[in-house]
N, C-alpha and C positions, 0 to 999 in steps of 0.2 A: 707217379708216386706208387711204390708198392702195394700190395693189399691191406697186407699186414701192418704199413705207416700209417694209410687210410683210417682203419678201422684204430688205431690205438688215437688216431685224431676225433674221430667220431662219435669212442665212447663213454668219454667226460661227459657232453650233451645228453645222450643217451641216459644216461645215468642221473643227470640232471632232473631231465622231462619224467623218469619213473620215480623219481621221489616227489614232485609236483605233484604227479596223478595219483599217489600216493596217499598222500597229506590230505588228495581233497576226496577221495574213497574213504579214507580213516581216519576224518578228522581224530586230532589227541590234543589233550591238556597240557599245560605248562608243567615242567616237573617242578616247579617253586610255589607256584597259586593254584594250582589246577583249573587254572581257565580257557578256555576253548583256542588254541591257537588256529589264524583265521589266516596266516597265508603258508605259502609252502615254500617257505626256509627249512632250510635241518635242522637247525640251531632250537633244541626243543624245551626254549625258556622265553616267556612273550616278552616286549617290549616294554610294560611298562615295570615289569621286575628287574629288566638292566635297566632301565630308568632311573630305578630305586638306589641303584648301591651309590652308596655316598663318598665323594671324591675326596681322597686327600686334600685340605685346605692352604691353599695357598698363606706363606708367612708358617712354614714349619721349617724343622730343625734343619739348616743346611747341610748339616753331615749325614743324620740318621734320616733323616723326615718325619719325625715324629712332631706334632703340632704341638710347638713348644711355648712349656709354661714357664717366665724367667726370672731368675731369682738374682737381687741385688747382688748376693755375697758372690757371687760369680760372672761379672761385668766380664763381658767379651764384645770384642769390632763387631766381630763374625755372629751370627743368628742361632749359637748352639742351643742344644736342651739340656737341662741339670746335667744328663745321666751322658750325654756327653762329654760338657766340661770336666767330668771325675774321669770319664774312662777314657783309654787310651783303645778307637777298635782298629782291626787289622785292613779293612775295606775302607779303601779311598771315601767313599759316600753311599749311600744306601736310599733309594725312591722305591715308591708305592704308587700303584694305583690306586686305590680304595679304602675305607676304616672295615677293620671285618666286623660288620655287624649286621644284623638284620639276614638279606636277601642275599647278599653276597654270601654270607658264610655257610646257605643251604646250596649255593652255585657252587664255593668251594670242595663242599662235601659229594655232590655230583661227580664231581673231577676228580675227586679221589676213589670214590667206589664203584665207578660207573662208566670211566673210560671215553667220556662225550667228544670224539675229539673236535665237532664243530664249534664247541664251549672254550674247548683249547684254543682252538682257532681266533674265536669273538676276541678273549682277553690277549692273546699276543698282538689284536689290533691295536689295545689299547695299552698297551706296555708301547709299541712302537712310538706310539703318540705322547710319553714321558719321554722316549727317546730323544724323540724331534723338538723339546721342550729345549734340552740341554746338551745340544751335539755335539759341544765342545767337552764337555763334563762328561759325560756321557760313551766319547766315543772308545771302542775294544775294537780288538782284532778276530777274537774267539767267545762263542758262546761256552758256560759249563752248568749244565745242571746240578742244583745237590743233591746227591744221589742216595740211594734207600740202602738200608744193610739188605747183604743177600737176602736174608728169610724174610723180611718183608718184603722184598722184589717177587721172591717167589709166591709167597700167598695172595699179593698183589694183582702177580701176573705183570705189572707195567709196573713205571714212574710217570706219575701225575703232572710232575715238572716238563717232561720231555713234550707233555700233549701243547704247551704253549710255549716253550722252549725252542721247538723244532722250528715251527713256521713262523717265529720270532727271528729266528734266523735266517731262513728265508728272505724273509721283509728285508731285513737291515744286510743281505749279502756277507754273513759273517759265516766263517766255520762253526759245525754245532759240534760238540764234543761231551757226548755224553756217558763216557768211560775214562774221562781223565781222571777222575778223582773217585773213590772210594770209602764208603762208613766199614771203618773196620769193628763197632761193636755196635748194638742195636739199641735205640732211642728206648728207656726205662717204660715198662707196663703201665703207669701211673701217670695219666692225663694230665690232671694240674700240678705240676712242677713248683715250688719256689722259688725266686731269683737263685738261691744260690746251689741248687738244683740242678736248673735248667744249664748254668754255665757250667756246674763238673761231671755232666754226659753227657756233653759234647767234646771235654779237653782230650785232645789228643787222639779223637772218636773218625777223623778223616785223614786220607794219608792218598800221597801217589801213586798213581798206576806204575811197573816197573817200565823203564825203555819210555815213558811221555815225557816231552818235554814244553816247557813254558818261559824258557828265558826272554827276560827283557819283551813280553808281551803282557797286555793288557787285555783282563779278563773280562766279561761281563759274567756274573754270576747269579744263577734266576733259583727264588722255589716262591712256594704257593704264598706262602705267611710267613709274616716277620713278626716278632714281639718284644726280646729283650735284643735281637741284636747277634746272641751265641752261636747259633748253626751258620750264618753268615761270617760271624769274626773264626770260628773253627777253621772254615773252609778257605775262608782267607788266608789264614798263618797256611794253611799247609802250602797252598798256592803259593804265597810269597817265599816260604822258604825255598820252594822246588825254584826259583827265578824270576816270577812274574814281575813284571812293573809293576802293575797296580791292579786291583781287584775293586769293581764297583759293583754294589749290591740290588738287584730290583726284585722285586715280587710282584703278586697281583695285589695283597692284602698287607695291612697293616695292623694289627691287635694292639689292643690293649693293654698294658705292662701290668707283672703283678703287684698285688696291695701294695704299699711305699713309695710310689710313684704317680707323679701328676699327672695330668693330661686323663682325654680318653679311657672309657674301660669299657670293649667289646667283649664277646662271648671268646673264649680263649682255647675253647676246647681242643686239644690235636695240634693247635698252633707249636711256631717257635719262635 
């Protein structure tokens, strides 16, 4: 074996064993509790803080996943949520990991201003694992992130998406594609949105790459928070129009919907 094969063998380990020695020279706090993390993971959130985040409940919305409250006047076979039965969205079906509330939405917030990518990491395990839930439902050809308008990219530095995006692709052997799709105008300055807000900046707010194509493929399409639904049904239509079969939606988090709406109500801030 060359030197050079040698050593790019070697220094994974390498790299390994200095963050080990590391951890136990400088001990550091959980970035969510500030409590002493006691072994030497990278992953710089303790255990019983990912313990804490609370799992999406089984018996939610088959389409959206939102855990659904049912209402007589809208009898359906199928296990929809009100805000389903009325709307009509662009993504085949839509899973979560988690309600964003609590501990998750300080892990969230990490991920967005702080780049962790072993936190990216942790939750693409656990996306894989709604995958493996529903393989059949589930299954795409291509990853796509939702992607930031330029000026937030740029102030940014990154997309938050991509950090659990990427090695979510990995996992599942799919192509990652994090340039297919584009925010041609940028998400309004004003944190808490109203329902009908939040759906008219988004409309028309995403569009194709020139020369990409997506015919007669199946998308999977990832961001951090879901809430009413719109930044996924956006990203959808445009997908579908450019040819896509089908577009299905996952995130890590699931928010709370605003006032008018049953169900759940997490901290919503940033969300979409």
């Amino acid at each position: 074996m060359p030197i050079s094969a040698r050593w790019h063998s070697v220094f994974p380990w390498m790299k390994g064993l200095a963050g080990a020695l590391g951890s136990i020279a400088f001990p550091a706090g959980c970035r969510i509790c500030d409590q002493l993390l006691t072994d030497a993971a990278r992953l710089p959130v303790c255990w019983q803080c990912l313990s804490s985040f609370t799992a999406v409940p089984p018996g939610s919305c088959d389409l959206c996943g939102f855990p659904a409250t049912f209402d007589p006047e809208f009898p359906l076979a199928v296990t929809y949520c009100r805000d389903c039965q009325q709307r009509r969205f662009a993504f085949q079906l839509a899973r979560s990991y988690g309600i964003y509330e609590g501990s998750l939405v300080r892990a969230i917030l990490l991920l967005k201003n702080e780049r962790i990518d072993p936190l990216g990491a942790w939750f693409a395990e656990q996306l894989a694992r709604i995958v493996a839930r529903e393989p059949d439902r589930l299954a795409a050809d291509l990853i796509v992130p939702v992607p930031l308008h330029r000026r937030r990219a740029l102030e940014r530095g990154f997309n938050q998406v991509d950090l659990f995006a990427r090695p979510l692709a990995r996992h599942l052997r799919l192509s990652f594609q994090p340039v297919l799709l584009m925010r041609m105008r940028p998400r309004p300055e004003k944190h808490l949105l109203r329902l009908d807000e939040r759906w008219e900046s988004v409309r028309g707010a995403f569009a194709m790459r020139a020369g990409r194509r997506v015919d007669n493929l199946r998308i999977l399409l990832l961001d951090d928070v879901m809430t009413t639904g719109a930044t996924l049904d956006a990203c959808s239509r445009a997908l579908r129009d450019a040819g896509a079969k089908s577009v299905l939606g996952l995130t890590i988090a699931r928010a709370g919907r605003p006032a008018g709406f049953s169900g759940f109500h997490g901290n919503t801030k940033d969300a979409r």
